[in-house]
N, C-alpha and C positions, 0 to 999 in steps of 0.2 A: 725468315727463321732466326731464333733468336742464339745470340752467340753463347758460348759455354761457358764457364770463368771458374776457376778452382780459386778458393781462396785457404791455403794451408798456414795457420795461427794457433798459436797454443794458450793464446788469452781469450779464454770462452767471450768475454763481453764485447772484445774488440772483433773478434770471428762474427759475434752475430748481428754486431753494428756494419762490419762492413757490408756483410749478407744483406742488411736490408736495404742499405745506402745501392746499390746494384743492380738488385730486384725491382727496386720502385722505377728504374731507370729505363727496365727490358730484359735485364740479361738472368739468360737460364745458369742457377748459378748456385756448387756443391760447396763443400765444406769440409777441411779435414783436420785434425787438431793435432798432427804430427806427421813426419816426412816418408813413414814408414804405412801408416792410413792414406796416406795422397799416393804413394805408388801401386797401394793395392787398389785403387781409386780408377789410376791410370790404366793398368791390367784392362777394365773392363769399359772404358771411357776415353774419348776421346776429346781437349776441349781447345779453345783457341785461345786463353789467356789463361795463365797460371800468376798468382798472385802467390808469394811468402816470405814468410819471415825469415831471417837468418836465424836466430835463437830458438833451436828447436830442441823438444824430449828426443832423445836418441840418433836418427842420421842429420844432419846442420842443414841450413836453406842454400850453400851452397853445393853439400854432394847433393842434397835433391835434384836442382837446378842439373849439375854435371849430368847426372840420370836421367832427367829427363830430354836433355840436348843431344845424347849416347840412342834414344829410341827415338828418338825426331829432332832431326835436325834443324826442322825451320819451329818447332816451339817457342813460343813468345812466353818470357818467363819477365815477370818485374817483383824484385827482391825489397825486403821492408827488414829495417833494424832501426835499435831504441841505441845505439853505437855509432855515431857519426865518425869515420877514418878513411882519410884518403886510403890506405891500403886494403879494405875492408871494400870500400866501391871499386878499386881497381881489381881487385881478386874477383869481385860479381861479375861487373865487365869482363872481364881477360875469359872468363866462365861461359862466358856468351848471355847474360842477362840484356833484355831491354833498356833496360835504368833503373836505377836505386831509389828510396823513398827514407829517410828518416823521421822516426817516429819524435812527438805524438803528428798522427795523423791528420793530413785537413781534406775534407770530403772532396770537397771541389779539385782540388790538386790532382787527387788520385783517380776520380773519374774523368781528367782531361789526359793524366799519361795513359790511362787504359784506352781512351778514346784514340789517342795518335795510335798505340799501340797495333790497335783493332785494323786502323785504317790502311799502316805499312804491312801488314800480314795479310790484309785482300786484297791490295796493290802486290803484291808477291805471289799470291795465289792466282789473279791474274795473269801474270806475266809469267806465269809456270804455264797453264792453259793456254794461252796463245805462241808458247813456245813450243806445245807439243803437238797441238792440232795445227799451228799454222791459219792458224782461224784468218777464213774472208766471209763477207758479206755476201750474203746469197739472196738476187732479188730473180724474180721470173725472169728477167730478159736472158738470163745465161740459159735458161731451158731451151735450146737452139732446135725452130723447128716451126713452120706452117699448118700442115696439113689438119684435118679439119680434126681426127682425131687425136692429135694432140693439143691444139688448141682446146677440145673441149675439156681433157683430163686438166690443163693449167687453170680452166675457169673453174672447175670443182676441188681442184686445191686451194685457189682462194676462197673459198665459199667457207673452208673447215680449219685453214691456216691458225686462226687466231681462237680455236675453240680449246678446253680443255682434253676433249676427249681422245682415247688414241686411235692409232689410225694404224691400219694395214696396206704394206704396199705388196702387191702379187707380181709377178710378171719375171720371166727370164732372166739368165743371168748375162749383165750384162747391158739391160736398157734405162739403166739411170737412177735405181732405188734411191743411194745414198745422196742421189744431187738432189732428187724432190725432197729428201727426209729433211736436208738445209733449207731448203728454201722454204718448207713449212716452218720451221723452229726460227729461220730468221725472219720472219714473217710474222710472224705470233707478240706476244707480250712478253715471250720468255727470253726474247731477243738478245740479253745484253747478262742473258745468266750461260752456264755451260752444255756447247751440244756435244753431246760423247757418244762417240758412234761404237759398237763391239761385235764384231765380226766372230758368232758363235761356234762359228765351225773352225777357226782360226787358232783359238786359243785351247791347250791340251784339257780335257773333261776332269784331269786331278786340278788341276790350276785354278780353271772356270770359277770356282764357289767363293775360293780366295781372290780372284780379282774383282767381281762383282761386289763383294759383301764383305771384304777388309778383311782381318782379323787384329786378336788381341795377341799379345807378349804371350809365348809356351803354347800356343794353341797348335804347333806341331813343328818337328823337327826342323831348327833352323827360324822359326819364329823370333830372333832373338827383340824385337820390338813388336810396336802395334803399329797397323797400317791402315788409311782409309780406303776404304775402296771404289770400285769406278761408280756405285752409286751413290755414294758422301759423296762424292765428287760433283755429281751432276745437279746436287740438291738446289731447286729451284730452278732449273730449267729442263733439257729432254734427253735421254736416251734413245739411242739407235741401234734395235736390235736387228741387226742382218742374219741371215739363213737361222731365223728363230728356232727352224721345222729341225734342225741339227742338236736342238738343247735337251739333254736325257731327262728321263721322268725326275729324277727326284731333284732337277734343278726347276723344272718346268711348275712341279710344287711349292717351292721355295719364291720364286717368283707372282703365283699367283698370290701369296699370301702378303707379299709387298703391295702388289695393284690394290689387293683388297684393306689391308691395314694402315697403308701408308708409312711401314715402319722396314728397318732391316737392322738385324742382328750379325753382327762380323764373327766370320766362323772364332770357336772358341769362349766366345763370349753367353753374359747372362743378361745383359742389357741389351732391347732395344733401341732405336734410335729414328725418333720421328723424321720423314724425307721428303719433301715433294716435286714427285717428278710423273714429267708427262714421257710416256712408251709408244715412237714409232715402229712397229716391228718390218719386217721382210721377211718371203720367201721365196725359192723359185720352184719349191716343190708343188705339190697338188694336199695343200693343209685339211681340206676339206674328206679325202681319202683317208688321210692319216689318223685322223680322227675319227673317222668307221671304222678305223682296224686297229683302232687302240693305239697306236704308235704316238697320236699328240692328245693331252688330256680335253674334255670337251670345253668343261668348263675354261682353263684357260683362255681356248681361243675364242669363248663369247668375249673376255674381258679385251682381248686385243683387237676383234673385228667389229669393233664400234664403228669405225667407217674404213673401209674397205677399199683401193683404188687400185684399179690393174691398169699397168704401163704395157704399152702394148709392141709388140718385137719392132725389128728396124723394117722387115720385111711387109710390116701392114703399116708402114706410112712410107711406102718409096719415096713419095715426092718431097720426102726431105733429106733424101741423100745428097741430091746435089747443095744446099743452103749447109748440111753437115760437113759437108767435101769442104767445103771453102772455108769455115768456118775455120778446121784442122786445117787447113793449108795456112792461112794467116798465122794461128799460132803456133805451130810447128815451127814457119819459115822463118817469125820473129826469132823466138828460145831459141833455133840453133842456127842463126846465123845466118841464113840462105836467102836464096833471091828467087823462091820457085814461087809462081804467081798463078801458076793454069795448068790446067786438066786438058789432056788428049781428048777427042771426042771418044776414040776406040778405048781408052783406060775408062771414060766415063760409063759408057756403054756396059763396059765387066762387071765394073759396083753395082750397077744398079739391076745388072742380071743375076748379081749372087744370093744368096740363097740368107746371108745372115745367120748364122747359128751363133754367133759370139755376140751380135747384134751391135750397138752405137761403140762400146769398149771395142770391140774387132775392129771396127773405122778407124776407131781413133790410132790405132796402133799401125792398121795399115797406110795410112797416109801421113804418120810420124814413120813408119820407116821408108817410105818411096821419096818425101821431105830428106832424108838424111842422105840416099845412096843417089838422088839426083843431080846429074850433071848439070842442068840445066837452069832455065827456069818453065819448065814443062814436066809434069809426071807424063810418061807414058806407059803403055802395056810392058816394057819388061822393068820396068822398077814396080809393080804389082807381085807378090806370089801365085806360083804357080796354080795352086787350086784354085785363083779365079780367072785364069784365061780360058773358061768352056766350064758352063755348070757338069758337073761326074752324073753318070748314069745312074747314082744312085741318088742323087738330089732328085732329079730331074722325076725319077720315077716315085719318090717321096710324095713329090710334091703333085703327080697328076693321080697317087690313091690318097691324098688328102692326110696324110698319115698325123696323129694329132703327137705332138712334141714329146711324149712318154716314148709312145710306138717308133716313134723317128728314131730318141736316143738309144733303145735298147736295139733296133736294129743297126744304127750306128757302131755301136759298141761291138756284138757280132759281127759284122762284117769286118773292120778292121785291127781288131785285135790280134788277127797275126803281122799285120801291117807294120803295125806303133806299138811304142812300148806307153805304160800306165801314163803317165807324166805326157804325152805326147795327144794321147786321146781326150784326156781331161783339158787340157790346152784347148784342143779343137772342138772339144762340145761347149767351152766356157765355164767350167766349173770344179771345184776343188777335187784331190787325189781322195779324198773323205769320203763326198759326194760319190765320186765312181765306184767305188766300194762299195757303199751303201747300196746304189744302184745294182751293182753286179747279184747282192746276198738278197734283194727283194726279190730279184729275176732269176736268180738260180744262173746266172750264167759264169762258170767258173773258167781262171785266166787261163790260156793255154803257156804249155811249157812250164 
């Protein structure tokens, strides 16, 4: 995508020389002939290079410059004057400009500062993204596991890894969305752009529209700048929509019209903004129900079940609980220190009788905690929690009427709801305080007390 470039000049012929000089070069690139037209400019735009002049009609290239440093901090500003003065470049600098330029202008000069320019500003951008995600490299051998059904789900993730189109992951919460959603995107060609994962149900539904889709300076209370949002962000590589089935209709609109257009508009604003980005989505709900009853649009989820991959619980691949066990014992024992190397045969025995409802995340956490409260170098049966020393009569009986995981949780939820409090039940079924709400207001079952 090509980069943005304000050039703000109040000498029409030198405005539209530089315009061209730019243009021929790649760069998407506006024009404003005062400092007062560049910020109403900015209102509805966002760009990566700001070129002007000091000698301006009405606010000067340096309050511009201050303005526009006041609504974005990492703005790349490089200032041009027909006035050569140390004091003059020292006031632009000390302002936070890139570098100075005095006039008359030489082509080649100004398009190698804007080149360095360009380069320390996605070297910055960069290293903002991998300070936030902590970004690793995700190749299939971290998808830890034998069994024949997940070996086949990793051969059909390679199959679709490197294609354009997006992909649906289904399965519980809890058995590894966000790790395939990596390893498809680092796998892919989009590899070395940004994977931005957004956990729907996460963020508050007033927030949502503003995180995804930026906005512009005054577009509501507290706006006092413009912001890009997590989809500028991800521009040229992928999105990762987690518990999609959690997104309200008139976001769920708003987003098809991105799949479909390729564009997003930042609340407040009047402009467009061409984007291209590939959409893994996730749910753990039953999408395809929600869709019969109007709750998820249809359309939508044609554009997101382009290819479709269900991850399947921890409890229908046992045979890779023990390769999982070991797997968390090494890296537990590393990070914190320990020398715990081995599994009881009787703690083994318990994992592999349990029932899973929190699925590979509940391993993990269970054998990161038996790893910490371990005196040994042995987990045994009581560094386990209590609920899996003996499947509960209510698994047990779950599990010989075949109860399909809707039916499980809603009777889950009645039975021990006078037990646990909100927070506690959500905990044990693996899924957010949101989620059991939502669950409870489908099923009519109101909280006691």
């Amino acid at each position: 995508m090509a980069d943005k470039l304000l050039i703000v000049e109040d000498e029409e012929t030198l405005r539209v020389s530089l315009k061209r000089v730019f243009s021929s070069v790649g760069y998407d690139v506006d024009t404003a002939p005062s400092g007062e037209t560049a910020l109403g400019i900015l209102e509805e735009k966002a760009f990566d290079l700001i070129i002007t002049d000091i000698i301006l009609p009405g606010i000067n290239g340096i309050e511009l410059l201050k303005k526009c440093r006041e609504q974005n901090a990492e703005q790349i500003v490089i200032v041009v004057t027909a006035y050569a003065s140390l004091e003059t470049a020292v006031e632009a600098l000390r302002a936070g400009a890139y570098d100075y330029i005095v006039k008359p202008i030489i082509h080649e000069e100004i398009k190698r500062i804007a080149k360095n320019a360009l380069r320390e500003r996605s070297l910055r951008t960069e290293n903002l993204i991998l300070r936030k995600q902590i970004e690793e490299r995700y190749d299939f051998e971290r998808i830890v596991g034998q069994s024949g059904v997940i070996t086949s789900l990793i051969t059909e993730v390679k199959k679709v890894a490197d294609s354009r189109s997006n992909v649906l992951l289904l399965g519980e919460t809890g058995t590894g969305k966000e790790l395939f959603a990596r390893a498809i995107h680092f796998n892919s060609s989009r590899r070395d752009r940004p994977f931005v994962p957004i956990n729907c149900s996460a963020i508050p539904e007033n927030l949502l529209e503003s995180e995804l889709f930026g906005y512009v300076r005054g577009a509501f209370t507290g706006a006092v700048g413009s912001k890009r949002g997590l989809f500028e962000e991800a521009d040229g590589g992928t999105v990762f929509l987690d518990e999609i089935g959690d997104l309200d209709q008139s976001l769920q609109a708003k987003l098809l019209r991105v799949m479909d257009d390729h564009e997003i508009r930042p609340v407040g604003g009047v402009q467009s903004r061409k984007v291209d980005i590939r959409f893994i989505t996730a749910t753990n709900r039953d999408i395809g129900k929600d869709v019969k009853e109007g709750v998820f649009r249809e359309d939508l989820f044609y554009r997101i079940n382009v290819i479709s991959l269900r991850l399947p619980p921890l409890r229908e691949r046992r045979e890779d609980i023990l390769i999982l066990v070991r797997f968390f014992l090494d890296k537990f024992a590393g990070e914190l220190g320990k020398t715990v190397k081995y599994i009881d045969d009787e703690a083994m025995r318990l994992l592999m009788g349990y029932y899973w409802p929190g699925n590979v995340r509940e391993l993990q956490n269970i054998v990161e905690r038996a790893v910490l409260i371990a005196d040994s170098n042995t987990i045994f049966p009581e560094h386990l929690p209590e609920g899996l020393k003996g499947i509960s009569p209510f698994v047990e009986t779950s599990m010989e009427r075949a109860l399909s995981i809707e039916d499980y949780t809603k009777e889950f939820i009645i039975r021990y709801q006078d037990m646990y409090n909100e927070q506690k039940i959500a905990d044990m079924l693996g899924i957010t305080r949101k989620s059991l709400w939502e669950k409870r207001k489908r099923w009519g079952i109101a909280r006691k007390g």
